[in-house]
C-alpha positions as CSV (number, residue, x, y, z in Angstrom):
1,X,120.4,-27.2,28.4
2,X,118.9,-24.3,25.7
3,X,119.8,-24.3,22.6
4,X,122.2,-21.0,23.1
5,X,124.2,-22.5,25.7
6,X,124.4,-25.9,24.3
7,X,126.0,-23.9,20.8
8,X,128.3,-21.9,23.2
9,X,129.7,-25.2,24.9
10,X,129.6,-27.3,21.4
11,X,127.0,-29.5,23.3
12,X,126.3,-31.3,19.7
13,X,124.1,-34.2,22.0
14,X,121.9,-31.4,23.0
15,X,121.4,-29.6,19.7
16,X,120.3,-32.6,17.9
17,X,117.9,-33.5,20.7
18,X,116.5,-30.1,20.2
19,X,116.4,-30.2,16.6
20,X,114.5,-33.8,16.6
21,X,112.2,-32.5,19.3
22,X,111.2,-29.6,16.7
23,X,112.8,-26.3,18.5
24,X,113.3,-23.6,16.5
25,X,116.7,-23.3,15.8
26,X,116.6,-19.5,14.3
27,X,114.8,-18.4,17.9
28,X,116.6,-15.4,19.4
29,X,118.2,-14.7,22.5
30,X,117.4,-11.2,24.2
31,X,120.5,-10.0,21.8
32,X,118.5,-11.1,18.6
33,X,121.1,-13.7,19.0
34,X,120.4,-17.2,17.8
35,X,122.4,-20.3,18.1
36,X,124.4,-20.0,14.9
37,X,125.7,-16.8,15.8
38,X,126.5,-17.9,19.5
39,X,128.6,-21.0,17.6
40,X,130.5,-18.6,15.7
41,X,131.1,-16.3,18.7
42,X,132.0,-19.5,20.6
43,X,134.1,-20.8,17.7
44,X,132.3,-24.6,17.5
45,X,132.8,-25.3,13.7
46,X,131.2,-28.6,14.6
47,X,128.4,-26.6,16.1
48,X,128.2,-24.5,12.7
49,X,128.4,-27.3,10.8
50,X,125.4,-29.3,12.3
51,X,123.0,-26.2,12.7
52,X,124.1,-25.2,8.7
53,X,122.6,-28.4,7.8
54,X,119.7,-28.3,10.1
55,X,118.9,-25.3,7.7
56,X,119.7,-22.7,10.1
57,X,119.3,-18.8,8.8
58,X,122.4,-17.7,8.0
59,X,122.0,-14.8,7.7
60,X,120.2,-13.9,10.9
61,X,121.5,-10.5,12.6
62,X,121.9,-9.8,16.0
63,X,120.5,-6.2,17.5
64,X,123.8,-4.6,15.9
65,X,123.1,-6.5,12.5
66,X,126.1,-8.6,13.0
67,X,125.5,-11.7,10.9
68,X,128.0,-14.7,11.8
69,X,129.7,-14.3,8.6
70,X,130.4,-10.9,10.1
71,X,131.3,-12.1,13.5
72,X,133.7,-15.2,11.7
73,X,135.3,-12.2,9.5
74,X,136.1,-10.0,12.7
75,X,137.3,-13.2,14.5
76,X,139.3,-14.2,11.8
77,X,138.0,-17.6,11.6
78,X,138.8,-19.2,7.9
79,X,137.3,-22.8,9.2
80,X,134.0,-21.1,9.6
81,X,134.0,-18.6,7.2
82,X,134.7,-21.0,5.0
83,X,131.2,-23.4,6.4
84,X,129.4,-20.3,5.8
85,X,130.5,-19.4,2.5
86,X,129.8,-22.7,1.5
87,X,126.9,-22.9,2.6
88,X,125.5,-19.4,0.5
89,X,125.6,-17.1,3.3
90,X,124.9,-13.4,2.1
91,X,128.7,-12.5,1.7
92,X,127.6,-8.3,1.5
93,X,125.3,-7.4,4.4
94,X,126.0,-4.6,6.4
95,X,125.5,-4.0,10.2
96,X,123.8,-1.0,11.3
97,X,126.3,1.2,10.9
98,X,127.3,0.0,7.4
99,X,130.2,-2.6,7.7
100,X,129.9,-5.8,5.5
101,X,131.9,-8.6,6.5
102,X,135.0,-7.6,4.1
103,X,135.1,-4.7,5.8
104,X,135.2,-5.7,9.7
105,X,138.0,-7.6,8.8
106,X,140.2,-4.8,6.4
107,X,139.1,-2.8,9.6
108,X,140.3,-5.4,11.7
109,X,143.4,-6.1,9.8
110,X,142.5,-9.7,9.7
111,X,144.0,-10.3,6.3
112,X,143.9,-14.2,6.1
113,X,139.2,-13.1,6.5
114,X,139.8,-10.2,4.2
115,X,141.4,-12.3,1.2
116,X,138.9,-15.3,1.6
117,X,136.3,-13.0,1.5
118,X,137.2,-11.1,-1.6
119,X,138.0,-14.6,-3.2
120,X,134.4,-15.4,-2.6
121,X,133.3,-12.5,-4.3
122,X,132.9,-10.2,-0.8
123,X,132.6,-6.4,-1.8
C-alpha cells in the first residue's frame, strides 16, 4: 500500500513499515500532497500522531499552500489541531491567496478552530 493511501485509510501497520524501511515520509503526491496532509484530510489523528513523531514536515503545503493546520482549521478538527499545535506547527502561514489557518476557519465559521487557534496565539 503507498504511503498516501495507507494515511487516508489510517493503515498505521503500513506507515511504520514504510517509515522503518526509510521512505520519505514528506514525499508528495501529484497535489504537493504528502501523507500528513492526506491524514488530516482523512481525519486519522492516530495517523497524525505517528507521522508527527516520525518528524514529519508540518508545515508542508499542498499546490494551493494549504498546510494541515489549515486543512484541520477549515475541517474543524480540535483533536488534530490540537496534535499540530503541539507539535510547533507554523500557526500563521498563508495559502496562496492569503488565508492563515485562523482565517479559513472565521471564514468558515468554525468557531470551536477559530478560538483554539487564537488561544495559541494564531493571528
Amino acid at each position: 500500500m503507498d504511503l498516501f493511501k495507507a494515511a487516508r485509510m489510517g493503515d498505521l501497520n503500513a506507515i511504520r513499515t514504510a517509515i522503518k524501511n526509510g521512505e520519505n515520509i514528506n514525499k508528495r503526491d501529484s497535489r504537493g500532497m504528502t501523507a500528513l496532509i492526506w491524514a488530516v484530510d482523512a481525519g486519522q489523528p492516530a495517523v497524525v500522531k505517528l507521522l508527527i513523531e516520525a518528524k514529519a514536515d508540518l508545515n508542508a503545503a499542498d499546490q494551493y499552500g494549504q498546510t494541515a493546520l489549515i486543512l484541520a482549521a477549515g475541517r474543524n478538527d480540535c483533536e488534530l489541531l490540537n496534535l499540530l499545535i503541539a507539535a510547533k506547527a507554523n500557526l500563521n502561514i498563508k495559502m496562496l491567496g492569503g488565508a492563515s489557518a485562523l482565517t479559513v476557519a472565521l471564514d468558515n465559521k468554525k468557531a470551536d478552530a477559530a478560538a483554539l487557534l487564537k488561544k495559541a496565539g494564531a493571528k
